[in-house]
N, C-alpha and C positions, 0 to 999 in steps of 0.2 A: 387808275385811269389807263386806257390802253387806246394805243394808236398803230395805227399802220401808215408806215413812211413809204412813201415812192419819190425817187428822184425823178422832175419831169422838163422835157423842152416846153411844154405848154399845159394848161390845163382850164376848164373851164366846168361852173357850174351854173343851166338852167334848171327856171322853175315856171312851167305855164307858158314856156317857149321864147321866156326872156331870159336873157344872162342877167344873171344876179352877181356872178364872181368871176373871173379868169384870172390868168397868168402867163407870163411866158417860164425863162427858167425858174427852176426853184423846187419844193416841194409840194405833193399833193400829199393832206395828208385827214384820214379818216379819223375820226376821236373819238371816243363810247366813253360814256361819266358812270362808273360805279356806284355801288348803293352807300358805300365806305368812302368814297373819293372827299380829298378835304383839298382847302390853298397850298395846302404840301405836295400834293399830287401834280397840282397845275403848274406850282414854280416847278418841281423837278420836269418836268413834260416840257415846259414853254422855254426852259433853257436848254433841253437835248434839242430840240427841234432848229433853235435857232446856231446852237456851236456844233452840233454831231458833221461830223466832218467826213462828208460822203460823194464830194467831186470831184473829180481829178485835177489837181497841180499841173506845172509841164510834163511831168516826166510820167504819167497817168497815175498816178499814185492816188488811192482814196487819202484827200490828207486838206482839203478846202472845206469851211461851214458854207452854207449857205447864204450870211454874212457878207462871206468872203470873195463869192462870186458875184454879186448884188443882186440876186435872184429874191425871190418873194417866195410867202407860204399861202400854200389856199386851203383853209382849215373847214373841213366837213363833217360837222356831227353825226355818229352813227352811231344810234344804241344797242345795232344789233351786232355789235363787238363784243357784248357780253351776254349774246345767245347762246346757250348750254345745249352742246347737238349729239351727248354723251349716251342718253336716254328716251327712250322712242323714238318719235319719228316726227314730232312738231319742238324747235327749242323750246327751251326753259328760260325768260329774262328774268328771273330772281334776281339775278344780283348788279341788274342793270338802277345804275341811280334814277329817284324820281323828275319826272319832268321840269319843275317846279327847279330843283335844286340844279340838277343837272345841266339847264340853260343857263341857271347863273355861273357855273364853273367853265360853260363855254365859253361865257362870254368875258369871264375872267383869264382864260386863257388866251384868247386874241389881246384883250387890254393888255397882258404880260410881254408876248411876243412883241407887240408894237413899241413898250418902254425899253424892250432891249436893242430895238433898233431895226426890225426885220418888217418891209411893209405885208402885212396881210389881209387878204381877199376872203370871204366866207362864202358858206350858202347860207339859206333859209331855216330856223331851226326847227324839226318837227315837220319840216313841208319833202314833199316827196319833189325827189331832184336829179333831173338826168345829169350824169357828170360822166366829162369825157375828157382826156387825157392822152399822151405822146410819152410815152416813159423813155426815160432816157439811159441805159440799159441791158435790158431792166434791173434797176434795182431799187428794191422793197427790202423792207424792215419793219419788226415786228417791237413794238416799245411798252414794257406795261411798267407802273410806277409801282407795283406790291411785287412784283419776281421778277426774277430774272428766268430767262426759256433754256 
């Protein structure tokens, strides 16, 4: 499973020109389900997401979860996280998980996050989504549950 994390002051996602998602502080954060991706992938994801400690304390120190600040996640599926752009000039999603599976691990990973205590916001899964964002910043991270980068 890999995600890309952005700390954000606000974030929001339409679809069709209605908000389906937003947030204020918290993380905005992309998802892609592998073709391998299991419940192992999601717990280790759904607990970085909500303990990774990536906002500044008093003294500005990255050293607060997201928890800890009472900020929210807005979790956005994207499967072109596991586009291969190594090899010609259109990617390769091989080893992007099938649809079928892949929403259910989404949506296993929202149910996760919310039992650990962090409210989160989605999009639409499979639906084409303008999403728009205030980063707060910036800072992104890059999180995959099979390597380390």
């Amino acid at each position: 499973m890999r995600a890309v994390i952005q700390r954000v002051k606000e974030a929001k996602i339409e679809v069709d020109g209605n908000v389906v998602g937003s947030i204020d502080k918290g993380l905005l954060v992309f998802q892609g389900v592998g073709k391998d991706d299991t419940e192992k992938d999601v717990e280790f994801t759904a607990d970085k997401l909500v303990n990774l400690r990536i906002f500044p304390d008093e003294n500005k120190k990255m050293n607060l979860s997201v928890l800890d600040v009472g900020g929210a996640i807005l979790l956005v599926s994207q499967f072109t996280l596991y586009g291969d752009c190594r090899k010609g000039r259109r990617p390769s999603f091989d080893l992007a998980g099938e649809p079928q599976e892949a929403k259910r691990l989404y949506e296993k990973t929202i149910e996760t996050i919310r039992q650990k205590g962090a409210p989160v916001e989605t999009g639409v899964f499979a639906a084409h989504m303008d999403v728009s964002s205030v980063n707060d910043g910036p800072v992104t991270f890059l999180l995959d549950s099979k390597k380390t980068f």
